[in-house]
C-alpha positions in Angstrom: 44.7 -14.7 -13.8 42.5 -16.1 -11.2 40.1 -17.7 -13.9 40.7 -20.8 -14.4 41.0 -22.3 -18.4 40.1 -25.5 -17.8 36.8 -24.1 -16.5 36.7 -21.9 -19.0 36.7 -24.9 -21.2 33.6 -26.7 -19.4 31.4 -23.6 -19.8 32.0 -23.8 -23.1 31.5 -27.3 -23.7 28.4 -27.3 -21.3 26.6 -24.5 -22.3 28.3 -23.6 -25.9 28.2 -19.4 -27.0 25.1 -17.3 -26.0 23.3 -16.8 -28.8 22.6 -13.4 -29.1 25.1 -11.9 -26.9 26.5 -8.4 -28.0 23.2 -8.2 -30.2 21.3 -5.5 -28.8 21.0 -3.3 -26.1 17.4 -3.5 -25.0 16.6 0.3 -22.9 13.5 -0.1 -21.3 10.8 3.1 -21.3 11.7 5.0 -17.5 14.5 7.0 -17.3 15.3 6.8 -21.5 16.5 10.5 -21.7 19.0 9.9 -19.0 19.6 6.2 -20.2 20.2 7.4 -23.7 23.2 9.6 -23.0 24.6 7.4 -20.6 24.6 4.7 -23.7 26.5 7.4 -25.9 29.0 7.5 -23.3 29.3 3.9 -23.2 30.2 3.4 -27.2 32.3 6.0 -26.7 34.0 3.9 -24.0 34.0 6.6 -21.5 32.0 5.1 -18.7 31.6 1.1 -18.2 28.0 -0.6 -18.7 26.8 -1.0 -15.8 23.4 -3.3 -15.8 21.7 -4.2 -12.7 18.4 -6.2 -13.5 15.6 -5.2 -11.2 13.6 -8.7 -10.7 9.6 -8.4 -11.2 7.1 -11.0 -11.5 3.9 -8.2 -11.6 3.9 -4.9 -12.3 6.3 -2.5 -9.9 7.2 0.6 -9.2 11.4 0.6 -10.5 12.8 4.3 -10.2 13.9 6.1 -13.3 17.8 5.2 -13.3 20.0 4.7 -16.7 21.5 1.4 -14.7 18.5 0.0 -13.6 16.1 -2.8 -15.7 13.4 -4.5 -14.9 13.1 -7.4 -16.4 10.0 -9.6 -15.8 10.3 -13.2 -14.7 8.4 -16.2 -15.3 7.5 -14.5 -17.9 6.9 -18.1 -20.1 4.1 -19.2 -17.8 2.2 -16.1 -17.2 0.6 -15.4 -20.2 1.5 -11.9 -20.2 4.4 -9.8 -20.9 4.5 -6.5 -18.5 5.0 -3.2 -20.7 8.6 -1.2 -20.0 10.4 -4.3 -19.1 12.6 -6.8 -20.3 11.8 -10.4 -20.2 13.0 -13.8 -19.6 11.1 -15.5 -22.2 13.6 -14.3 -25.0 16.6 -15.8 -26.4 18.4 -18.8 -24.7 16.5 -19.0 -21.4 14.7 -20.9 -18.6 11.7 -19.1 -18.4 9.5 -22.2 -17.5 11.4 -22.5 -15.1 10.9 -19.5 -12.9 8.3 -22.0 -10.1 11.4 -23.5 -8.8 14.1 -21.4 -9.9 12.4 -18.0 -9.1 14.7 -14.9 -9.7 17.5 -16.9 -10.7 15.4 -17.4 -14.3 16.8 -13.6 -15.2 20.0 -14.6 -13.8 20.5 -17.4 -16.6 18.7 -14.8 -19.1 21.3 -12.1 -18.6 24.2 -14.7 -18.6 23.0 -16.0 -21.7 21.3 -13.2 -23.6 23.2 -9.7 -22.5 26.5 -8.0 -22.8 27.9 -5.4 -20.1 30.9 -4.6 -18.2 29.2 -5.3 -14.5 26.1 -7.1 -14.0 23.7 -6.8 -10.8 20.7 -7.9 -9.5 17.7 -6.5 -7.5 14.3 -8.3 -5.9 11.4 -5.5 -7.1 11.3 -4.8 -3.3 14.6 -5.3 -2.1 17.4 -3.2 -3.4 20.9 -2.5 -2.3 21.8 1.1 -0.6 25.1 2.6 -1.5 25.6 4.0 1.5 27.8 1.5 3.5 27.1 3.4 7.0 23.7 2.9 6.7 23.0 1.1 9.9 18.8 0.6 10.6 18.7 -2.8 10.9 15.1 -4.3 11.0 16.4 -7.2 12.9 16.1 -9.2 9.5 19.0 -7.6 7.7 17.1 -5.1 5.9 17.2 -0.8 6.0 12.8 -0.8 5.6 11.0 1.6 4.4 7.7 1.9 3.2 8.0 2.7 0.2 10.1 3.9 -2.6 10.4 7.8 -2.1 12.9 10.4 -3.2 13.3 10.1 0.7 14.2 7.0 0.0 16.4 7.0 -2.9 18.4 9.8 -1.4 19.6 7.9 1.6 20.4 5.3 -0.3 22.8 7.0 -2.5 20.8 5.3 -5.8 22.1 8.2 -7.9 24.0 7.5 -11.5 27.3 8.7 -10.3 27.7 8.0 -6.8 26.6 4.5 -7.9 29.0 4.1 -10.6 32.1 5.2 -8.5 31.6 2.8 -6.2 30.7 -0.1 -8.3 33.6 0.2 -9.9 36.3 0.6 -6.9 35.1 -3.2 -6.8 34.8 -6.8 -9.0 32.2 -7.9 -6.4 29.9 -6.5 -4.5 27.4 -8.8 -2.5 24.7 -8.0 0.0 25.9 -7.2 4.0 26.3 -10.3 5.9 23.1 -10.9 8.3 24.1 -11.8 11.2 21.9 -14.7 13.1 20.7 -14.5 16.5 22.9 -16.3 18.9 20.1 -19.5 20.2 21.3 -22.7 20.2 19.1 -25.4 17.2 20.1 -29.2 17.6 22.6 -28.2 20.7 24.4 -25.6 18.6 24.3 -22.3 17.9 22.5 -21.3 14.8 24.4 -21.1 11.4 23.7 -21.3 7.9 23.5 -24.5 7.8 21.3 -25.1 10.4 19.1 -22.6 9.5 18.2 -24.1 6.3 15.0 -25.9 7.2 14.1 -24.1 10.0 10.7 -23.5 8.0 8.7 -25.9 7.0 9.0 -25.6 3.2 13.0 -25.9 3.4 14.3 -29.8 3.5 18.0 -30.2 4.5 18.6 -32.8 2.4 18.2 -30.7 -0.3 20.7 -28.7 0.8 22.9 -31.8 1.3 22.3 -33.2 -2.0 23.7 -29.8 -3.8 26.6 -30.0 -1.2 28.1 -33.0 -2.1 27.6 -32.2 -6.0 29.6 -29.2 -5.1 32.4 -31.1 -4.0 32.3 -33.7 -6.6 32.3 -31.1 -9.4 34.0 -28.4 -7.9 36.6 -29.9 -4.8 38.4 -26.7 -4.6 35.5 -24.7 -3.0 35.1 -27.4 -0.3 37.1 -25.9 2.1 35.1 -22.6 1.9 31.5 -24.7 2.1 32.3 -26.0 4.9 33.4 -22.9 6.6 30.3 -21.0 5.1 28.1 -23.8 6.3 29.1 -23.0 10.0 29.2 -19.7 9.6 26.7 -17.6 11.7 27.3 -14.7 9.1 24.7 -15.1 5.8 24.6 -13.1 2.4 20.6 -13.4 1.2 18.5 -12.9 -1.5 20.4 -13.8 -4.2 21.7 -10.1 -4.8 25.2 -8.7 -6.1 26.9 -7.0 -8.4 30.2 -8.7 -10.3 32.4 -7.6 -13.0 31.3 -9.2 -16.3 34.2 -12.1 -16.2 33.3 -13.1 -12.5 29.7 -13.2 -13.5 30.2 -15.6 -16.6 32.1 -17.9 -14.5 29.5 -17.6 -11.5 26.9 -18.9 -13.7 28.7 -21.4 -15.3 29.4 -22.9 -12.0 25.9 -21.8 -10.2 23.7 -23.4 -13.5 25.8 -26.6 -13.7 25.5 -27.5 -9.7 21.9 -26.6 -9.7 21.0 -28.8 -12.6 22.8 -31.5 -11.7 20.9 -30.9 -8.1 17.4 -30.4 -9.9 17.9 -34.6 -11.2 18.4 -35.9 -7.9 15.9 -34.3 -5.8 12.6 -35.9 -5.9 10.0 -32.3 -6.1 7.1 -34.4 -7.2 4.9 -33.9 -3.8 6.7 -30.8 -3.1 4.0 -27.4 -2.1 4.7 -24.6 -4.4 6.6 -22.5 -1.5 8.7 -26.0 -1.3 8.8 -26.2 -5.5 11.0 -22.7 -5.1 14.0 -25.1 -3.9 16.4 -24.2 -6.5 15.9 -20.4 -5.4 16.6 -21.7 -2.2 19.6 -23.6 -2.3 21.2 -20.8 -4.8 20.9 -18.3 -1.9 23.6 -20.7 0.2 25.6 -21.3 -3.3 25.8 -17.0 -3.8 27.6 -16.8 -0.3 30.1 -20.1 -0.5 30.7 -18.3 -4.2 31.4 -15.1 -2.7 33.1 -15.8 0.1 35.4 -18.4 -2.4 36.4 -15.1 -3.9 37.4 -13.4 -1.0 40.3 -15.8 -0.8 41.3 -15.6 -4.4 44.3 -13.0 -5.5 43.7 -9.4 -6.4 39.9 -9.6 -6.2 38.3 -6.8 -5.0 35.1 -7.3 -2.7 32.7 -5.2 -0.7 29.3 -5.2 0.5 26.6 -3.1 0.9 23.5 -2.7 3.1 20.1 -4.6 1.2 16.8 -2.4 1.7 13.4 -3.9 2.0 10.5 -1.7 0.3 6.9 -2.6 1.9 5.1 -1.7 -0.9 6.2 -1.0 -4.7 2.7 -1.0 -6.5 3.5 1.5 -10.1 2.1 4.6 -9.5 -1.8 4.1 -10.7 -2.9 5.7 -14.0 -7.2 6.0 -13.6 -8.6 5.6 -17.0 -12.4 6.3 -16.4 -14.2 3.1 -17.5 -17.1 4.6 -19.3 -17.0 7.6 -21.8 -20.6 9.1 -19.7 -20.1 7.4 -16.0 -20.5 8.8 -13.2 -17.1 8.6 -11.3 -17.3 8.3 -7.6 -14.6 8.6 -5.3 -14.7 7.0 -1.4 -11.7 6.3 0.7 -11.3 3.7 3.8 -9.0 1.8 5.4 -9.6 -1.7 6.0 -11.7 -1.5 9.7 -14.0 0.6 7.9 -14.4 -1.8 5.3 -18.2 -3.4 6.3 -19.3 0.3 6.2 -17.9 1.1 3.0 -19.6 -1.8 1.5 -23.0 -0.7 2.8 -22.5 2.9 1.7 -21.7 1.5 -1.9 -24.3 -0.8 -2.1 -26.8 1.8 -1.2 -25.4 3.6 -3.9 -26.2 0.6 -6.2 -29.5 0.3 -4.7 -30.7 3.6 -5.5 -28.6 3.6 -9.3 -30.8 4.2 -13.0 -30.4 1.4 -15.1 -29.8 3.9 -17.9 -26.4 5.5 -16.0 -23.1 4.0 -15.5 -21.2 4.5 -12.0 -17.6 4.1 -12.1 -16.7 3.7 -8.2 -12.8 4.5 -7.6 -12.3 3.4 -3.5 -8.5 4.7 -1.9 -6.8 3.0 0.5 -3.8 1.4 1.7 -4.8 -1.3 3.9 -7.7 -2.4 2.7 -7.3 -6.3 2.6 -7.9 -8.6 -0.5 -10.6 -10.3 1.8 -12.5 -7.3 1.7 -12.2 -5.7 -1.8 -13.2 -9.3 -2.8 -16.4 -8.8 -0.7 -17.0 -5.2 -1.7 -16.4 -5.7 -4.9 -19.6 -8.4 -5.2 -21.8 -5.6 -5.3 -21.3 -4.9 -8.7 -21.3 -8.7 -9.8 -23.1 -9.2 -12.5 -24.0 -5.5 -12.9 -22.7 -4.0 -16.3 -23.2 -0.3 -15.5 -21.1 -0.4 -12.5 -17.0 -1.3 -11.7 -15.6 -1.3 -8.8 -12.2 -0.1 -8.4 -9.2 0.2 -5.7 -6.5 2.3 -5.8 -3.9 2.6 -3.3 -2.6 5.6 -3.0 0.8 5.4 -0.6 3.0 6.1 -3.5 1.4 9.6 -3.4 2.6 11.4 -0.3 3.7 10.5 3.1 1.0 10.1 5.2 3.1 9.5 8.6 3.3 13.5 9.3 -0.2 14.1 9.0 -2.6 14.5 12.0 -4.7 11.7 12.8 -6.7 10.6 16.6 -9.5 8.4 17.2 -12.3 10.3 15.3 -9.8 11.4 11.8 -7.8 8.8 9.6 -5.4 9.2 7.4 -7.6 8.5 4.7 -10.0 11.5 5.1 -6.9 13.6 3.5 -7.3 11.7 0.6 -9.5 13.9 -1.4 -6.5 16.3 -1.9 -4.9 14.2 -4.0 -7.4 13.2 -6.4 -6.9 15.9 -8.8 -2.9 14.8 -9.3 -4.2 10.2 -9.3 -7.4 10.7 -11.7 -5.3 13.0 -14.5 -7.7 11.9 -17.0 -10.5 13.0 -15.3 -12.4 16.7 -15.3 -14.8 15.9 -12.8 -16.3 13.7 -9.8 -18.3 12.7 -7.2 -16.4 12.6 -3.2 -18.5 10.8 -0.6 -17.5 10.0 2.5 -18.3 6.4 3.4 -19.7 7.1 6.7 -23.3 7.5 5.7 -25.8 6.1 2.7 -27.7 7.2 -0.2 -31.1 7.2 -0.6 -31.3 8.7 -3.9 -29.8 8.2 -7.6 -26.1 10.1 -7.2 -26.4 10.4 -10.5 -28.4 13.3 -10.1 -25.7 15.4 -7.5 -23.3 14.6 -10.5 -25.9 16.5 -13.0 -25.4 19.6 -10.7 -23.8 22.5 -12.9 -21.6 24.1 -11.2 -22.0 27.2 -12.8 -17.8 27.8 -13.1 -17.5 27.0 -9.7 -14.2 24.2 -8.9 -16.2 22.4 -6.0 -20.1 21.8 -5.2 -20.9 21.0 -1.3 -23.3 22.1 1.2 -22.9 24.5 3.6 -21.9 22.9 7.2 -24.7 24.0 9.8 -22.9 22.2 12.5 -20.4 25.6 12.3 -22.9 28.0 11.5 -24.9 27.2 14.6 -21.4 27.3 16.7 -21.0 30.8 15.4 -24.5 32.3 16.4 -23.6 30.3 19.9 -20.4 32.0 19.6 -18.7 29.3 20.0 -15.0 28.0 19.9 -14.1 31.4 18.5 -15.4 30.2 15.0 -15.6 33.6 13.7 -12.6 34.9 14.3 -11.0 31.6 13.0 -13.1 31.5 10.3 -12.4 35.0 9.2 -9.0 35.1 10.5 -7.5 32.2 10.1 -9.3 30.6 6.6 -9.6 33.7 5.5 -13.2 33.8 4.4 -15.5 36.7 3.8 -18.6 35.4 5.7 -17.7 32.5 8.3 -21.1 31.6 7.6 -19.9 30.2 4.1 -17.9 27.5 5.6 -18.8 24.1 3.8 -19.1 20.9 4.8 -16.3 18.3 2.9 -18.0 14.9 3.3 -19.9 15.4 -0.2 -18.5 17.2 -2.6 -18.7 17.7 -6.7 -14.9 18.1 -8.0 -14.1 20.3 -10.9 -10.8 18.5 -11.1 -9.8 20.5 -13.8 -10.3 23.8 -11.9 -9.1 22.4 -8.6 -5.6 22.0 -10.9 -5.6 25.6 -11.7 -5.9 26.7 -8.1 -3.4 24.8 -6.5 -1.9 21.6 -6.9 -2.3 18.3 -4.3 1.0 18.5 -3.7 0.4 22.2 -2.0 -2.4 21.0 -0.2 -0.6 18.3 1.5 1.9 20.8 2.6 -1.0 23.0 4.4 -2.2 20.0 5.9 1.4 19.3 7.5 1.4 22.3 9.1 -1.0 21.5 11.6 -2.4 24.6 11.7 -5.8 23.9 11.2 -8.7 22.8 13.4 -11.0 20.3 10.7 -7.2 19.9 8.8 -8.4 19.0 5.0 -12.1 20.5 5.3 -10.5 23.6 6.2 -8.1 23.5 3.4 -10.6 23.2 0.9 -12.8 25.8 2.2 -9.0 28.1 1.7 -7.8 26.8 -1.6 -12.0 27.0 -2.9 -13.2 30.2 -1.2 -15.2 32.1 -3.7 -15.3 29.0 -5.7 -18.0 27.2 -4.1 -22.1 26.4 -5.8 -23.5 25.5 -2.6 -25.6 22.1 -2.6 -29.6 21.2 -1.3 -29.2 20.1 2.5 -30.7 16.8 1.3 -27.4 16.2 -0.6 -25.2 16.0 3.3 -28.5 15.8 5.8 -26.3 15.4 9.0 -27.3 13.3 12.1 -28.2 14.5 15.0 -26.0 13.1 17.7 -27.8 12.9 21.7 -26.8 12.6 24.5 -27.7 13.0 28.2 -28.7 17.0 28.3 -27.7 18.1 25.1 -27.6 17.0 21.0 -26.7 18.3 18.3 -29.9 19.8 17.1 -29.3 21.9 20.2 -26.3 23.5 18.2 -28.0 23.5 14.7 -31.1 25.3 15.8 -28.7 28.6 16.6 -28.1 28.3 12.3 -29.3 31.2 10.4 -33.0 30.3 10.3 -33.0 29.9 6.5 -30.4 27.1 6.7 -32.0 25.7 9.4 -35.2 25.7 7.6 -33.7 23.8 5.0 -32.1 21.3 7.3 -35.3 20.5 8.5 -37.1 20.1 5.4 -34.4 17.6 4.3 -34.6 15.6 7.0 -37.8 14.6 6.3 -36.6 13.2 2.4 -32.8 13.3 2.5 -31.0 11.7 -0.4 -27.7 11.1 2.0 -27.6 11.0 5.1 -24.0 11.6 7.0 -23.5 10.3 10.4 -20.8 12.4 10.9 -19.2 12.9 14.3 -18.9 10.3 17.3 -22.3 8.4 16.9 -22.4 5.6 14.4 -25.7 3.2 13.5 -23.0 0.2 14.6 -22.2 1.4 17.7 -25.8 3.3 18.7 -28.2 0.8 17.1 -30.8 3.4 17.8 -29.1 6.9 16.8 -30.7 9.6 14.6 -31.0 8.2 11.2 -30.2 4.7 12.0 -33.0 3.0 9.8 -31.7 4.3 6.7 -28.6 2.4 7.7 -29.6 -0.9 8.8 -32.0 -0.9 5.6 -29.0 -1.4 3.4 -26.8 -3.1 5.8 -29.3 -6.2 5.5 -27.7 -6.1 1.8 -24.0 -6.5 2.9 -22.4 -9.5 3.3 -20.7 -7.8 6.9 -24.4 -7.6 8.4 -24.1 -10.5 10.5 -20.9 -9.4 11.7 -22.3 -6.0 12.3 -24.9 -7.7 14.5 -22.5 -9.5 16.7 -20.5 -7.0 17.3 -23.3 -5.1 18.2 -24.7 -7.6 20.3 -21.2 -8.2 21.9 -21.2 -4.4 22.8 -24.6 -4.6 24.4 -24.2 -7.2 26.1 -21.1 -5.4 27.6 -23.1 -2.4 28.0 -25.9 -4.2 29.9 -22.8 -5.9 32.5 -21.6 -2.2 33.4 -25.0 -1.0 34.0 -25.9 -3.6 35.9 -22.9 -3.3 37.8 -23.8 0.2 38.8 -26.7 -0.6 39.5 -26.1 -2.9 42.3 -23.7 -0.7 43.9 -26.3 2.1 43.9 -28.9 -0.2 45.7 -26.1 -0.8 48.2 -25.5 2.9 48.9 -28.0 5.6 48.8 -26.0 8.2 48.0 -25.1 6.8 44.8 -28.6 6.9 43.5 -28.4 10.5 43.5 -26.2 10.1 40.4 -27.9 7.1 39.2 -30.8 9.9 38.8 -28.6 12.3 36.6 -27.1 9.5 34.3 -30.3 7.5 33.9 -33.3 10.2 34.2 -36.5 9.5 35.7 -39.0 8.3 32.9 -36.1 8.4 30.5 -36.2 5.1 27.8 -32.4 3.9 28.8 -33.6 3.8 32.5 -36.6 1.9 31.8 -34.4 -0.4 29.7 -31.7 -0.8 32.2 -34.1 -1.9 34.8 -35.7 -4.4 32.9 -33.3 -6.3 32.2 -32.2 -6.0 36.1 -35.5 -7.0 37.1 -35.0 -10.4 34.6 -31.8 -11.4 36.5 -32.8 -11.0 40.1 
């Protein structure tokens, strides 16, 4: 037998019997059904058990699999224990440990505390795929993907069975060898050696140090250090899976290097990404270890491809915050973030004392920078939270339609009925306008059995009377509605979510919206999925801009509206309560469009107005270059003026403006 006694006998001797080995079987909560039966068939010793430990130092996102568990680490120093995990604080462990010794803390926990045939190990966002012809190299070794899908999952072969069969056609499987880039470091070409301490929080005398304990302790594996060391061919991440008798001699020899190593490096000054040494150093120890066995009789050894998940945040669970809020639902990326702040600070502006606001934002890119920021607004105020949910676990967004004037993140409202399960109803606002009135009120709305509140959309009912872009036929047609005219507008809406369930589900929705087939894409899905189903809401509660230009606005268009919405429109413009700058003109990039003092009021709030004003200022100034520019070429030819006529009228403000400042730099 490969195993050698005698260093059977210095495991023994140095770390004595695990204490509760054979004990327990701890099953965490995901995938218990599944888990449970597979367990039956292990005490009935027809299938091995099979344990890979899925490292987590917050809460993650693990898929339900009878062979995967999470197990938190660090677990000693952080105060909490995560729910549906198992962690490293228990038993015989090194839980205090985890700053320098980072995933290698549930390492020495499984060695110590746990009993199974094969033991493995996962990073929360790296796994490995068991599909060896996987082949979509990153360039850093990894198959990426964004997240961790049934997409996902399926490529990767992470199913029971297929994973069993081929975890057990082996006694060690270790992650595919990452080839480095052929450039030449200190006149040769890159190995693993070399590489360690290519960044600035890696010291090669660290790596030294633990060298030459190897080859005091352990002299046989010197031979394969050395060729590992100039190897250009790394295993990473401290990830494999190993047949219970290689892994209790791994450790054995891992632990006993590393602590020896841990007394004669001096950490003391050492930054906390230089503290993670031992992490470090056990990376380079996993591949001498592995390739060691390679070269041992009758061992059988493989290696798979290693994944790279970018995010694995759990699935978010909305509790509402208060028994009577009033929830409010807004969803940005992170560019729109200074907007989003001044559309929820007018919000708060505007907010009774007596009501509670429970403000749910969805993203996916939104920075911590900026939910810090927008998150002040509700400092100090006990009748209002802030919260961020991002919602990329929920569908993939890279199939839907997007250009320069729709993100992503507008399709977000289909999916709040399936993230907010525990609520029945809410408040959607777009966060490209403000409030100038208590919201609290367009919650109060009853909605009189209807599953959705929102206003009609005059913009489209003044295109139909104008008979244009064929709305009534698509309307009619196409959406299927009884009267084109009852179209709504989606930026402010009041969410039966309970109702909305019963119609359809979000996961319907976001199949409609992947077909493409439709011109204002999730508007016009809810106008489908909510015809008949609609209490129409007070202009005052969406008051639209109206966007000019040179000839033509869009009052032009809203004046063709059936007279009584039109009349309506015009009576809420003089008092709305929120005012939409939907379409191409924004406040921050037209200081001076329809509406824009209502905005600046609030932006003075933000803690984005003064970058708001130098980016404006930046674009006028840019603005006032190019005119100028034009200007001095139409002075130069006559025939130019002609069209200097058309795009700056006679009498008109902008022409007056432009040669003003003309006039100043003569």
């Amino acid at each position: 037998m490969w195993l050698c006694r005698a260093r059977q006998r210095a495991s023994a001797m140095l770390y004595g019997k695990p204490e509760s080995a054979g004990k327990r079987i701890k099953i965490p909560q995901n995938a218990v059904d599944e888990r449970n039966v597979i367990y039956m068939e292990k005490q009935a010793g027809q299938i091995p058990d099979i344990r890979i430990y899925v490292v987590c130092h917050k809460p993650a996102y693990v898929p339900e699999n009878p062979y995967l568990y999470p197990i938190q680490v660090g677990t000693a120093l952080s105060g909490t224990k995560l729910p549906g995990m198992l962690h490293d604080d228990e038993g015989d462990n090194i839980s205090e440990r985890n700053k320098t010794y980072c995933e290698l803390t549930a390492q020495y926990w499984a060695w110590k505390n746990e009993e199974a045939d094969y033991y493995g190990f996962f990073h929360y966002r790296r796994y490995l795929a068991f599909d060896p012809s996987l082949n979509k190299d990153d360039g850093w070794g990894n198959i990426a993907y964004d997240r961790i899908s049934e997409e996902a999952i399926e490529e990767m072969k992470l199913q029971p069975e297929i994973m069993r069969d081929l975890i057990t056609k082996y006694d060690v499987i270790s992650v595919r060898g990452r080839r480095y880039p052929r450039i030449k470091t200190e006149g040769k070409t890159m190995d693993v050696y070399h590489e360690y301490g290519m960044v600035p929080f890696q010291h090669r005398k660290d790596l030294d140090i633990t060298l030459q304990i190897l080859k005091e302790k352990y002299p046989a594996f010197a031979q394969t250090a050395d060729s590992y060391m100039q190897s250009e061919n790394a295993h990473e991440c401290n990830m494999f899976i190993m047949k219970k008798e290689i892994y209790k001699d791994y450790c054995a020899w891992l632990f006993d290097i590393l602590f020896e190593t841990e007394k004669r490096i001096d950490s003391t000054w050492y930054s906390v990404e230089e503290y993670r040494v031992m992490g470090y150093l056990a990376e380079r120890l996993c591949g001498i270890y592995y390739e060691w066995l390679k070269t041992q009789p009758g061992i059988r050894a493989g290696e798979l491809p290693k994944t790279l998940f970018k995010e694995t945040a759990p699935k978010a669970v909305l509790e509402p915050v208060y028994p009577a809020g009033v929830p409010i639902v807004l969803s940005a990326n992170d560019k729109f973030s200074p907007y989003l702040d001044i559309m929820i600070r007018s919000v708060i502006v505007n907010a009774s004392p007596e009501r509670e606001y429970d403000i749910i934002i969805l993203y996916n890119d939104i920075s911590e920078k900026n939910q810090h920021l927008i998150s002040m607004a509700a400092r100090d105020k006990q009748n209002i939270s802030i919260r961020f949910i991002r919602v990329c676990e929920y569908f993939d967004a890279g199939k839907l339609f997007v250009d320069q004037h729709l993100s992503v993140e507008t399709y977000y409202r289909l999916i709040i009925p399936e993230i907010m399960p525990n609520y029945h109803k809410i408040l959607y606002l777009d966060c490209d306008m403000v409030a100038d009135h208590d919201v609290a009120e367009l919650y109060d709305f009853d909605l009189n059995g209807a599953v959705i509140g929102a206003a009609k959309d005059i913009d489209v009912a003044g295109q139909l009377n104008l008979n244009q872009n064929n709305w009534q036929t698509y309307a009619t047609e196409i959406l299927g509605l009884d009267s084109p005219y009852d179209y709504f507008q989606a930026g402010v809406l009041i969410l039966d979510l309970d109702g909305l369930r019963r119609t359809m589900s979000s996961e319907d929705m976001i199949q409609m919206a992947l077909t493409h087939s439709y011109r204002c894409h999730d508007q016009d899905i809810l106008n489908i999925v909510c015809k008949n189903k609609v209490t129409y809401l007070p202009q005052q509660w969406n008051t639209l801009m109206d966007w000019q230009e040179i000839g033509r606005s869009r009052m032009d268009i809203l004046k063709m509206a059936p007279r009584q919405l039109y009349e309506a429109y015009t009576q809420a413009r003089k008092r709305p309560y929120l005012i939409h700058f939907a379409g191409y003109q924004k406040p921050w990039d037209v200081v001076d469009c329809d509406f824009a003092e209502y905005f600046w009021e609030y932006a003075k709030l933000s803690p984005y107005y003064p970058m708001i004003l130098q980016k404006t200022k930046r674009c006028l100034m840019d603005e006032r270059e190019a005119e100028l520019s034009r200007i001095a070429k139409m002075e130069q030819n006559a025939g130019i003026r002609k069209i200097a006529n058309k795009v700056l009228p006679i009498g008109s403000r902008r022409r007056e403006w432009v040669k003003s400042i003309y006039r100043k730099t003569k």
